[in-house]
C-alpha positions in Angstrom: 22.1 -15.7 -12.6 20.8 -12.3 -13.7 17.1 -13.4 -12.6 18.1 -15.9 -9.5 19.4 -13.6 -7.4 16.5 -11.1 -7.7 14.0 -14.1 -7.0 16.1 -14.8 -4.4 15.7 -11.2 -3.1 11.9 -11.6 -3.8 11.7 -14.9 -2.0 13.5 -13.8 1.4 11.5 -10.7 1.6 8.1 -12.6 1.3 9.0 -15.0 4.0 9.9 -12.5 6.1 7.2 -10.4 5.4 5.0 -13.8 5.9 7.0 -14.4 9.7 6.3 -10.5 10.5 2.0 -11.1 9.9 2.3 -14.6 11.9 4.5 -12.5 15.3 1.6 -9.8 14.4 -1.4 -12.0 14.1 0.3 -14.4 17.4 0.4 -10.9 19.1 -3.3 -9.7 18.5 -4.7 -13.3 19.4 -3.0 -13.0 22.5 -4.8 -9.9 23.4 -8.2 -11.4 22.5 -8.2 -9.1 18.9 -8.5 -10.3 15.5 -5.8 -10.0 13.6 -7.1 -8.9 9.9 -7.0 -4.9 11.2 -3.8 -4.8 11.9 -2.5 -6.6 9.2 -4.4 -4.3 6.7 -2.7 -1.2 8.6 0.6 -2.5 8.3 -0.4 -3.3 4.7 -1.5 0.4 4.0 1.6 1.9 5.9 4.4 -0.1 4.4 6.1 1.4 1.6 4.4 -0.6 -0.6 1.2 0.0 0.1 2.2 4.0 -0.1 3.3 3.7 -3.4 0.4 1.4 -4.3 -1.7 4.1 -2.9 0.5 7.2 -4.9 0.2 5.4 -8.1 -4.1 5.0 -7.7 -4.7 8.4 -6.7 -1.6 10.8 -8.2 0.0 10.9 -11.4 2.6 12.7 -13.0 1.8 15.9 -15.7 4.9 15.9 -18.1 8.3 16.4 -16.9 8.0 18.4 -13.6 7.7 17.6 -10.2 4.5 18.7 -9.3 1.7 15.6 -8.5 -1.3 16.2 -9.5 -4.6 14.4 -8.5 -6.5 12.5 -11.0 -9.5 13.0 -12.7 -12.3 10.6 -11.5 -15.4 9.9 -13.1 -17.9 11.0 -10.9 -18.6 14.7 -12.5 -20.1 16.7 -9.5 -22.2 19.3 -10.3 -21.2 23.3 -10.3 -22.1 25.0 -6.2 -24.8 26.5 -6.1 -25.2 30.3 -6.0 -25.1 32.2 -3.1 
């Protein structure tokens, strides 16, 4: 029971998530749009995609609260003087 219930969870919240991007994609068709923009949008601005997002581009530095941005690997080179 300790894992059914959470698959459960998981289950309902895919179907619905499934019935939201079929009303979306019913919706944009209607109007003569494709539907892939808007559901990458609502991908992108659900709180999953945030924290998707957060977890690519910010991480954590030891135990305070402060985000700070990765390091990438493209090394840009120093400005130039003035």
């Amino acid at each position: 029971m300790e894992i059914g219930l959470p698959l459960i969870f998981l289950l309902v919240a895919v179907l619905l998530t499934c019935l939201v991007f079929s009303i979306v994609g019913d919706m944009a068709k209607a109007r003569g749009h494709s539907p892939w923009p808007w559901w990458i949008i609502s991908l992108c601005w659900s709180p999953f995609g945030w924290t998707i997002n957060q977890r690519l581009f910010l991480s954590l530095k030891g135990n305070s609260d402060i985000v700070q941005p990765r390091e990438t690997r493209i090394k840009l080179p120093p400005p130039a003087p003035l």
